[in-house]
Backbone as CSV, one residue per row, in Angstrom:
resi,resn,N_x,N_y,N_z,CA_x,CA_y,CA_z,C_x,C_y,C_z
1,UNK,49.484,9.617,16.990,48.667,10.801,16.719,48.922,11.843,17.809
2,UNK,49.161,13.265,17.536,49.387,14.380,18.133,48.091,14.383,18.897
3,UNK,48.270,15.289,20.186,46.963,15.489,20.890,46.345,16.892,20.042
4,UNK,47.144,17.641,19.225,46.922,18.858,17.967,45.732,18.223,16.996
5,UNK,46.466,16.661,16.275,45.404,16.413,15.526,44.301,15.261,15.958
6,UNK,44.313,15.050,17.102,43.242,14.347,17.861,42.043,15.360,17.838
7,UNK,42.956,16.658,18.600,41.809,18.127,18.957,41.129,18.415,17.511
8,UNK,41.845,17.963,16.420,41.461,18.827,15.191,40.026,18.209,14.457
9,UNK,40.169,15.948,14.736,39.522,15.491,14.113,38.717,15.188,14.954
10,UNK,38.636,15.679,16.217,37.250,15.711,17.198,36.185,17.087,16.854
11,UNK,36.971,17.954,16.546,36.679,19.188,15.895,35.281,18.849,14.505
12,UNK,36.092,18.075,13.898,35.730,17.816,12.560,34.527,17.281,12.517
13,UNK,34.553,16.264,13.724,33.349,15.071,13.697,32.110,16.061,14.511
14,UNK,32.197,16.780,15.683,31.014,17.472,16.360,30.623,18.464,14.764
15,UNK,31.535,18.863,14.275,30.824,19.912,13.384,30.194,18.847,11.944
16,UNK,30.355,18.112,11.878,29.771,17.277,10.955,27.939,16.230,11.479
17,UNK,27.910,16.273,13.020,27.247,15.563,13.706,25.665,15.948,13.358
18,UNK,25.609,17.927,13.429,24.085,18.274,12.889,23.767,18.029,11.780
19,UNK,24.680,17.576,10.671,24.435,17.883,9.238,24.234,16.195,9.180
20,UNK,24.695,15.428,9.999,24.291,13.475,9.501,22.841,13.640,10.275
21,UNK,22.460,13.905,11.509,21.630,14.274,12.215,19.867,14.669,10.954
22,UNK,20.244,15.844,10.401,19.470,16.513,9.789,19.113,15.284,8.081
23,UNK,20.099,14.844,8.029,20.110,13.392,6.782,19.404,12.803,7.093
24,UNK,18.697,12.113,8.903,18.349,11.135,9.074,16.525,11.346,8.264
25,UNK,16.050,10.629,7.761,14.918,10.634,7.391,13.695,10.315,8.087
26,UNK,12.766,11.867,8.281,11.801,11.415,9.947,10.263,10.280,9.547
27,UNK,9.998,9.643,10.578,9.085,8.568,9.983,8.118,9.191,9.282
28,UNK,6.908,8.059,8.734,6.465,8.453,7.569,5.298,9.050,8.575
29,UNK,4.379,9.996,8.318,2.940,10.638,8.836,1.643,10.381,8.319
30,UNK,0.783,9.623,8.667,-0.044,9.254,7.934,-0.976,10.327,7.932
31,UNK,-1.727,10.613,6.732,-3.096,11.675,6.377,-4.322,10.983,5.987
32,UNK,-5.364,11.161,6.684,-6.636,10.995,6.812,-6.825,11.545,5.823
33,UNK,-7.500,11.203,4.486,-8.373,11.934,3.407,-9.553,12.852,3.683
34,UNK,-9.248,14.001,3.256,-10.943,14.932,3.240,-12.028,14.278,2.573
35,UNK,-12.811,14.762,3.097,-14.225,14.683,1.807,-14.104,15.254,0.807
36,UNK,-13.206,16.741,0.529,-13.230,16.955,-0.905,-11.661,16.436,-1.385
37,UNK,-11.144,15.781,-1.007,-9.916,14.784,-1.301,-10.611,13.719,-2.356
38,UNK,-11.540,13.303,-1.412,-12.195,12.303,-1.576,-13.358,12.433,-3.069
39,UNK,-13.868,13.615,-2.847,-14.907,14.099,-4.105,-13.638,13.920,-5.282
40,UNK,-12.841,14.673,-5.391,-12.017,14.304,-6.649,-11.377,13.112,-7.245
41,UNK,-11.809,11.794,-6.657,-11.790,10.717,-7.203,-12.501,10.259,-8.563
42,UNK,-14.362,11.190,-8.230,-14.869,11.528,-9.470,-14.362,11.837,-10.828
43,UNK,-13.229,12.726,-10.713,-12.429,12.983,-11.760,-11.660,12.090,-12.466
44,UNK,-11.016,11.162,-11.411,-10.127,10.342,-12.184,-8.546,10.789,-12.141
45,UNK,-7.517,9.671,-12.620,-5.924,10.465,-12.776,-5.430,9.793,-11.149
46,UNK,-6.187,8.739,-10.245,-5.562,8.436,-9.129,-5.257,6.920,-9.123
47,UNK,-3.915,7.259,-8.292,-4.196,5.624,-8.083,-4.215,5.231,-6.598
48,UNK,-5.800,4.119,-6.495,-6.281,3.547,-5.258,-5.690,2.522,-4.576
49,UNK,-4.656,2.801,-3.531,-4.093,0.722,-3.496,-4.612,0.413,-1.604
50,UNK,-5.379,-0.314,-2.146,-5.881,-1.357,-0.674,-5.356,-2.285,-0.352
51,UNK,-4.769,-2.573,1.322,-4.519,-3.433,1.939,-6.194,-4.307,2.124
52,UNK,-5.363,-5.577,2.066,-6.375,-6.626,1.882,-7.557,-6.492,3.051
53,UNK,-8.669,-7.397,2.908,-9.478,-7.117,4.246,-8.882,-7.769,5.145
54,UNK,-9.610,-7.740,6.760,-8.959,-8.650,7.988,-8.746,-10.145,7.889
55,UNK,-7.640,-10.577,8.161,-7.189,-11.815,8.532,-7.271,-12.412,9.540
56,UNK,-7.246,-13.777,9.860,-7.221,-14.913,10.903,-5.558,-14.498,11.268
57,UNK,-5.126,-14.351,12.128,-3.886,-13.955,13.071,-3.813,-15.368,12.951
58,UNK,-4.045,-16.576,13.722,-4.128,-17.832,14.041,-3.544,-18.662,13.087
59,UNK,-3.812,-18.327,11.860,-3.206,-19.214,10.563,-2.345,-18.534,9.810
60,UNK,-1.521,-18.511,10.380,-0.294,-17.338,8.957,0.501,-18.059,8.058
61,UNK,1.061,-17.191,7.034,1.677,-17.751,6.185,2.545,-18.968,6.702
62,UNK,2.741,-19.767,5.680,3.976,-21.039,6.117,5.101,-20.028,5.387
63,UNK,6.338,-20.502,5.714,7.618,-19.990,5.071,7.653,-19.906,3.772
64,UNK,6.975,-21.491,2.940,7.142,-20.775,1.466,5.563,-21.005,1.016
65,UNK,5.024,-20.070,0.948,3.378,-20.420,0.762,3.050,-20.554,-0.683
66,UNK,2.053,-21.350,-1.019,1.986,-21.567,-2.267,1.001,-20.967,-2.953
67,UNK,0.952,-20.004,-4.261,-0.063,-19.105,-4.430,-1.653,-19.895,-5.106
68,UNK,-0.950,-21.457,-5.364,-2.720,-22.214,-5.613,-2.905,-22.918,-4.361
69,UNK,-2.494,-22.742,-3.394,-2.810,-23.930,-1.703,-3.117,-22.365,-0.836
70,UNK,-4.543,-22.517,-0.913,-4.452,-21.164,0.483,-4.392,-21.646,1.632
71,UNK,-4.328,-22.893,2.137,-4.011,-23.446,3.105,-2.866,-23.315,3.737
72,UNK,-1.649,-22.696,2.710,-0.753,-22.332,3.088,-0.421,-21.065,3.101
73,UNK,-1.635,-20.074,3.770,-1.164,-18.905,3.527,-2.503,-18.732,4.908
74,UNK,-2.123,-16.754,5.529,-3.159,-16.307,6.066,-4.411,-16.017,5.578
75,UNK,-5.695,-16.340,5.657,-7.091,-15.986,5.449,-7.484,-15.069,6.108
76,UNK,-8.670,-14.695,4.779,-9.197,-13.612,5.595,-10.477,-14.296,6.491
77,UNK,-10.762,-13.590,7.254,-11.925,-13.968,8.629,-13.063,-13.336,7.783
78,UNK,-14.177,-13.834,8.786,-15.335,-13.516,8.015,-15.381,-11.820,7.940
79,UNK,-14.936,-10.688,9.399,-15.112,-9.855,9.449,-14.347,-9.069,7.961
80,UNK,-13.300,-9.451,7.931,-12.465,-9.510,6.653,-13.302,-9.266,5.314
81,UNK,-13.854,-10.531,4.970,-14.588,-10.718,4.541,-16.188,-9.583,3.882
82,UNK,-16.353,-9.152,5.308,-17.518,-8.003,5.206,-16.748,-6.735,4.955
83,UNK,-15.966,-6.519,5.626,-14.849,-5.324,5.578,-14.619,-5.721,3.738
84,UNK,-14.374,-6.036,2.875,-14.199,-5.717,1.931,-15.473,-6.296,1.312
85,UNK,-16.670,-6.168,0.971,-17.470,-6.302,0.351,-18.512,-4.589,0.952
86,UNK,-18.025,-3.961,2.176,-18.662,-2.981,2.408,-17.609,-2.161,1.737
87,UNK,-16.772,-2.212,1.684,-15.660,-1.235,0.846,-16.199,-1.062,-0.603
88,UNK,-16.360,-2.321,-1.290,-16.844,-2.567,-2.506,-18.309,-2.018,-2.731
89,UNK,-19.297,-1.924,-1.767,-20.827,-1.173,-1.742,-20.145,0.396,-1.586
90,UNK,-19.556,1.049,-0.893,-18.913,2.449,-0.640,-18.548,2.797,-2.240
91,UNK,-17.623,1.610,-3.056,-17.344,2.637,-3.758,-18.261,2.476,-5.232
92,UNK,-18.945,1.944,-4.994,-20.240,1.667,-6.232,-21.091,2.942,-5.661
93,UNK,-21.353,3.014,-4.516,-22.584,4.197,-3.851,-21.510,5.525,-4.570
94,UNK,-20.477,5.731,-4.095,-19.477,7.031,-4.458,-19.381,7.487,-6.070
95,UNK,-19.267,6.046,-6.673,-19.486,6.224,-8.280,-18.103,6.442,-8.810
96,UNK,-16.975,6.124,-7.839,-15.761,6.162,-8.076,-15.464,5.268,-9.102
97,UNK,-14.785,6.107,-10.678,-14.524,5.288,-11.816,-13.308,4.614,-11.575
98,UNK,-13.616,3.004,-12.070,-12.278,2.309,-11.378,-12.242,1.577,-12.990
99,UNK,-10.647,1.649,-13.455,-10.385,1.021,-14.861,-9.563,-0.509,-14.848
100,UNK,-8.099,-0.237,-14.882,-7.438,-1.675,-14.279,-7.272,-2.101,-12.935
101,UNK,-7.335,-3.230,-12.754,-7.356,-3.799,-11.365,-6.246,-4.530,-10.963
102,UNK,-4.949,-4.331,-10.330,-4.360,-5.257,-9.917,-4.085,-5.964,-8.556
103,UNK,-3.683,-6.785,-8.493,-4.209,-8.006,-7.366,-2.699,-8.756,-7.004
104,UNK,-2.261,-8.899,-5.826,-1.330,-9.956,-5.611,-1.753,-11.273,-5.748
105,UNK,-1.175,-12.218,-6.332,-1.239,-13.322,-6.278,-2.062,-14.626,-4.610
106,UNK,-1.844,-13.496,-4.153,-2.060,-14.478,-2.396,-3.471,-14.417,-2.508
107,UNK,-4.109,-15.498,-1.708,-5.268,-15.629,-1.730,-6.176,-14.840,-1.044
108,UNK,-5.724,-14.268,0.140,-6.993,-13.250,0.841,-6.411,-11.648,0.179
109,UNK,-5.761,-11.059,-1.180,-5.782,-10.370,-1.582,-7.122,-11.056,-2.693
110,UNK,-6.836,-11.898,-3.600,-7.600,-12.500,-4.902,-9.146,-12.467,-4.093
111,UNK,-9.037,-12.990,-2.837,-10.800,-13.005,-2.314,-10.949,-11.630,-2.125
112,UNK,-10.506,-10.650,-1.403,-10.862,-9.038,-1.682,-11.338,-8.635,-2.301
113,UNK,-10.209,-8.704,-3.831,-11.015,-8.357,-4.724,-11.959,-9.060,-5.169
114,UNK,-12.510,-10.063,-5.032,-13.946,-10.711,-5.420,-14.982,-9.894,-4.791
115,UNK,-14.705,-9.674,-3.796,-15.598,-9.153,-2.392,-15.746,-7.653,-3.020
116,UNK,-15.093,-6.977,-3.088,-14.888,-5.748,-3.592,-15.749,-5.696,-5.037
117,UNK,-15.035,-6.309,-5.989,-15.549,-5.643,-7.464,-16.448,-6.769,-7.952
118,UNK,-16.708,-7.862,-7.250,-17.653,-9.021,-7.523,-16.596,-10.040,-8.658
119,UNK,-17.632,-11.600,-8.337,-16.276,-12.554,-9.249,-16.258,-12.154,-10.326
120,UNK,-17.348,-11.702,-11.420,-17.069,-11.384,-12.964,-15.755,-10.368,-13.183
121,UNK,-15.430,-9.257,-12.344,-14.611,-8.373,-12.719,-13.550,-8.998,-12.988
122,UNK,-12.950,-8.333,-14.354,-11.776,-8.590,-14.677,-10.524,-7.731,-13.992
123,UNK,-10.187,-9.002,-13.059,-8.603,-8.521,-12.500,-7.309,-8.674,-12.627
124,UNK,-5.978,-8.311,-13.046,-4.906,-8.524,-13.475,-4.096,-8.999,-12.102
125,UNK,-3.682,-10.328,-12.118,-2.639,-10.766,-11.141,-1.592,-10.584,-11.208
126,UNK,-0.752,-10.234,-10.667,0.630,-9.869,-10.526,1.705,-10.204,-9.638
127,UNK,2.222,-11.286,-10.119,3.059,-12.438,-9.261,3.983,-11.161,-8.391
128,UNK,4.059,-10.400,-9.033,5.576,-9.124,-8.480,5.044,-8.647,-7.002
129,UNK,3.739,-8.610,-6.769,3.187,-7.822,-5.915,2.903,-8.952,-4.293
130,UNK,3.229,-10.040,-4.689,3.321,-10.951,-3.750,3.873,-10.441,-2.651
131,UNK,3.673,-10.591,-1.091,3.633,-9.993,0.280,5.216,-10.047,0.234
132,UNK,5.701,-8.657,0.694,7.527,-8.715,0.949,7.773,-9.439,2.104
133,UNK,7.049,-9.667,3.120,7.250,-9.739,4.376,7.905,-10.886,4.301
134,UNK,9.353,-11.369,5.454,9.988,-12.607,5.124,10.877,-12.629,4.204
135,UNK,10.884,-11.532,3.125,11.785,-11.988,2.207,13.165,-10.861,2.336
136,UNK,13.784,-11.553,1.948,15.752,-11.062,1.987,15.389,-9.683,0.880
137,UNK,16.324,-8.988,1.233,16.663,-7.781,0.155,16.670,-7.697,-1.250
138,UNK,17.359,-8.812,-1.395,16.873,-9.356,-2.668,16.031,-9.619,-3.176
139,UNK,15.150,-10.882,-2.893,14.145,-10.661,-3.208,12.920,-9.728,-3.391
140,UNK,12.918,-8.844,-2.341,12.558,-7.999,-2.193,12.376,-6.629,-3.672
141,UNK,13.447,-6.888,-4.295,13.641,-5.512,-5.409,12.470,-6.073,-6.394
142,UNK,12.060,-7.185,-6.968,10.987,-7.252,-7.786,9.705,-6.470,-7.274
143,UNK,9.272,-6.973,-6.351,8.574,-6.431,-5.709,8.057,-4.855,-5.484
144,UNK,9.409,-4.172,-4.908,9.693,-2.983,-4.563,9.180,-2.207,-6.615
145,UNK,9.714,-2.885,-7.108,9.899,-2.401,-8.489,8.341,-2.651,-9.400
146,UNK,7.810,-3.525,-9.083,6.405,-3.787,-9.434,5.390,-2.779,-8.611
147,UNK,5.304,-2.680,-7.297,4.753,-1.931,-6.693,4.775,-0.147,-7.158
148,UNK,6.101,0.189,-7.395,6.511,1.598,-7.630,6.183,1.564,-9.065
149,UNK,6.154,0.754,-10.064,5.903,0.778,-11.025,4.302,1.669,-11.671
150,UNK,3.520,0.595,-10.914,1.851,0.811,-10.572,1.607,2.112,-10.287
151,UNK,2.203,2.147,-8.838,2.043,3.409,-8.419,2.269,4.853,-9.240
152,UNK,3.220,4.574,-10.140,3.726,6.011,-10.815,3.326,6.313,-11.866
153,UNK,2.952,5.056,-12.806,2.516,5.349,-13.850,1.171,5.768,-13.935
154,UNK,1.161,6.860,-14.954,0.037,7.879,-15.409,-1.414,7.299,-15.388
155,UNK,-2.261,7.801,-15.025,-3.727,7.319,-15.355,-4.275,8.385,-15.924
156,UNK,-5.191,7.915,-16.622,-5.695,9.058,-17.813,-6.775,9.433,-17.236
157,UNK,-7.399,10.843,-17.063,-8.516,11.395,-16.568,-10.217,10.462,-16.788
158,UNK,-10.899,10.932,-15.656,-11.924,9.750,-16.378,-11.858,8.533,-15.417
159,UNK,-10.287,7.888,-15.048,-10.455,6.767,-14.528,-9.550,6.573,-13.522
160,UNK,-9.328,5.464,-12.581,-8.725,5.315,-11.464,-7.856,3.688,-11.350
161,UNK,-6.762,3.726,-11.376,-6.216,2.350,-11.293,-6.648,1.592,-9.745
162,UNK,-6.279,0.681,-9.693,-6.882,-0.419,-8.514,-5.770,-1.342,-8.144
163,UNK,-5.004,-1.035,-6.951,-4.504,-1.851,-6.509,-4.683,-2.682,-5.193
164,UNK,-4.829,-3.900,-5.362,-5.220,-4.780,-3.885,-4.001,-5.483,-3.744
165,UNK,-3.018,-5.199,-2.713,-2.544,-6.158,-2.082,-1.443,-5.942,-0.536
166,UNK,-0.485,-5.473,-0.286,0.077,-5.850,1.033,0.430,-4.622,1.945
167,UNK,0.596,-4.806,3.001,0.854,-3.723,3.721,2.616,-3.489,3.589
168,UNK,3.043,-4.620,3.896,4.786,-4.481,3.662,5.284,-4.029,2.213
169,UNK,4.286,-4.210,1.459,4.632,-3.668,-0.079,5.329,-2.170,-0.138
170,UNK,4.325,-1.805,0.395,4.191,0.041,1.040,4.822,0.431,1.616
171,UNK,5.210,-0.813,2.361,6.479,-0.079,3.803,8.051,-0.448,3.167
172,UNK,8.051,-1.729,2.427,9.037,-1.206,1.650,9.620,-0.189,0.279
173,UNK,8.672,-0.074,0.147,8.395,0.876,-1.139,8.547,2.623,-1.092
174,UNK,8.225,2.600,0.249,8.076,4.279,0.772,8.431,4.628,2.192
175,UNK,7.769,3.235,3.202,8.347,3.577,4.414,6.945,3.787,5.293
176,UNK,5.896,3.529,4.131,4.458,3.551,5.483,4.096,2.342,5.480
177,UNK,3.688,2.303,6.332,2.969,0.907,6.714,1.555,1.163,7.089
178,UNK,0.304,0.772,6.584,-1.050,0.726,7.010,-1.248,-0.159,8.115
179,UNK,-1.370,0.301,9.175,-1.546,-1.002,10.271,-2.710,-1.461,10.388
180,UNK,-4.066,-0.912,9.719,-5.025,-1.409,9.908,-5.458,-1.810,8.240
181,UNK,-5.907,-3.513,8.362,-6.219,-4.087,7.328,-7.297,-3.247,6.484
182,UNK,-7.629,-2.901,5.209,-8.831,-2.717,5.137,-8.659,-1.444,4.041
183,UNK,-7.211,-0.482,4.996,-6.781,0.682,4.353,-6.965,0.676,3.207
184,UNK,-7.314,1.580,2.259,-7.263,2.274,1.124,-6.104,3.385,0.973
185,UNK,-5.536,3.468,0.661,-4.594,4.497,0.227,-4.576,5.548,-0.907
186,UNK,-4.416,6.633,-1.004,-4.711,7.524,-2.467,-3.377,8.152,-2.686
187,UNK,-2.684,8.189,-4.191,-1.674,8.226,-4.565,-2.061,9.216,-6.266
188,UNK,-1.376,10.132,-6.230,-1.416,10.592,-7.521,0.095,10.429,-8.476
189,UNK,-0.271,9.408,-9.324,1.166,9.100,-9.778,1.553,10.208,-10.857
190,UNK,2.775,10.177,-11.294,3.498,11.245,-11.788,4.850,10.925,-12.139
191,UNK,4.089,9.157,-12.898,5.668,8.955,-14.308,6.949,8.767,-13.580
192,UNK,7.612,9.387,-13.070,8.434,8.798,-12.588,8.496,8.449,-10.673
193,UNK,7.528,8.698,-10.337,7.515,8.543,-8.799,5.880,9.096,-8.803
194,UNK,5.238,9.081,-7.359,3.968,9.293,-7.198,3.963,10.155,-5.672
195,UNK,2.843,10.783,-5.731,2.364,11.464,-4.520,1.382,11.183,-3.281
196,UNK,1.452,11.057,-2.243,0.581,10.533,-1.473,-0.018,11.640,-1.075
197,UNK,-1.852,11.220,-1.392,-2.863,12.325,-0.828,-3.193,11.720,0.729
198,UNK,-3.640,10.716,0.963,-4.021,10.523,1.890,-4.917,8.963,2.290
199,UNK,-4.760,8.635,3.047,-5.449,7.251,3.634,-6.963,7.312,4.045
200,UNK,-7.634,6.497,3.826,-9.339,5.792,4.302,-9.131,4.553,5.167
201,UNK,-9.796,4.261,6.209,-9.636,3.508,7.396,-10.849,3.253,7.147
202,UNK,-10.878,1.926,7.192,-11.944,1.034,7.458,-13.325,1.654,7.767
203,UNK,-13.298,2.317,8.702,-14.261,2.796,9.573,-14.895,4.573,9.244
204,UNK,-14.202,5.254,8.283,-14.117,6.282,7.451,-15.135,6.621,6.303
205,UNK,-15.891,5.175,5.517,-16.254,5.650,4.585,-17.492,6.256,4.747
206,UNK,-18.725,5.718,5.797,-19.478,6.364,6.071,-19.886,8.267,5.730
207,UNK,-18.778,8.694,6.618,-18.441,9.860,6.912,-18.146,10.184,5.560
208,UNK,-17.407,9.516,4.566,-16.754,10.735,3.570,-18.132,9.997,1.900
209,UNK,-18.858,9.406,2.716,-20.319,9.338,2.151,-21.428,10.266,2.174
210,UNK,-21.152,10.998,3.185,-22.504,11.529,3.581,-23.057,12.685,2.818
């Protein structure tokens, strides 16, 4: 190689460097929901997806956990526990219309929603929505594809879809991650992909009660 076309394809690469630079995709930003974010739930047309309540750190999943042995999976703690049954009083007090319910298969998602919408409610399980975390790329695309699915498809005015289950779902799916258990998330889907309005933290509903 000439030191002509050394100079030329060093040339090439600095002027190409802002434009890979500007490709890179900046992390995701999380948004706190308003109160009138929040008032238009009344309406209907959203979809709600909650990370499960708090877990026991101490007992985590085994490698292949089994979705009828919760023994082989993380539990939720008692605080857990209250954390989604006060979620579930918030959104009965709010009057937020909630229509289908779906649920991962794992057990401290399935107790959530008990805690949340009480045992009679009818909830739809959904093996697809099972925790990504641990799993290969592969596996991973059901998942990714069940999750985005939920998320995008239309809800008809009037009512609000319900999703309970993982934080890694989300982070593979879009790239956020809820770090605090408990999250609620608000999403306006739109058929072929969906929009994120904004997140509720545990500690939030009070305030967007008042």
């Amino acid at each position: 190689m000439t030191m002509r076309t050394f100079a030329s394809l060093l040339v090439a690469l600095l002027v190409c460097l802002p434009a890979a630079r500007a490709q890179t995709s900046a992390p995701f930003v999380e948004r706190l929901l308003t109160r009138e974010q929040f008032r238009k739930l009344d309406d209907g047309g959203f979809v709600i997806y909650m990370r499960h309540g708090k877990t026991d750190p101490t007992r985590p999943d085994q490698p292949e956990p089994k979705f009828d042995d919760c023994s082989t999976q993380r539990p939720l703690n008692d605080e857990g526990r209250k954390m989604a049954a006060d979620i579930g009083r918030s959104l009965r007090q709010a009057r937020i219309p909630i229509a289908d319910i779906y649920v991962s298969p794992m057990c401290r998602t399935r107790e959530s929603a008990q805690l949340v919408f009480g045992r009679e409610a009818r909830v739809i399980v959904v093996d697809e929505l099972f925790s990504s975390t641990n799993q290969t790329s592969e596996q991973k695309k059901p998942i990714i594809e069940a999750t985005r699915r939920l998320m995008s498809a239309p809800v008809s005015p009037g009512r609000n879809r319900f999703i309970l289950a993982h934080a890694p779902n989300l982070a593979d799916t879009m790239g956020y991650f809820p770090k605090m258990e408990g999250t609620v998330v608000i999403f306006i889907p739109q058929g072929s992909g969906f929009e994120y309005v904004g997140s509720i933290r545990p500690d939030m509903w009070p305030e967007l009660l008042r």
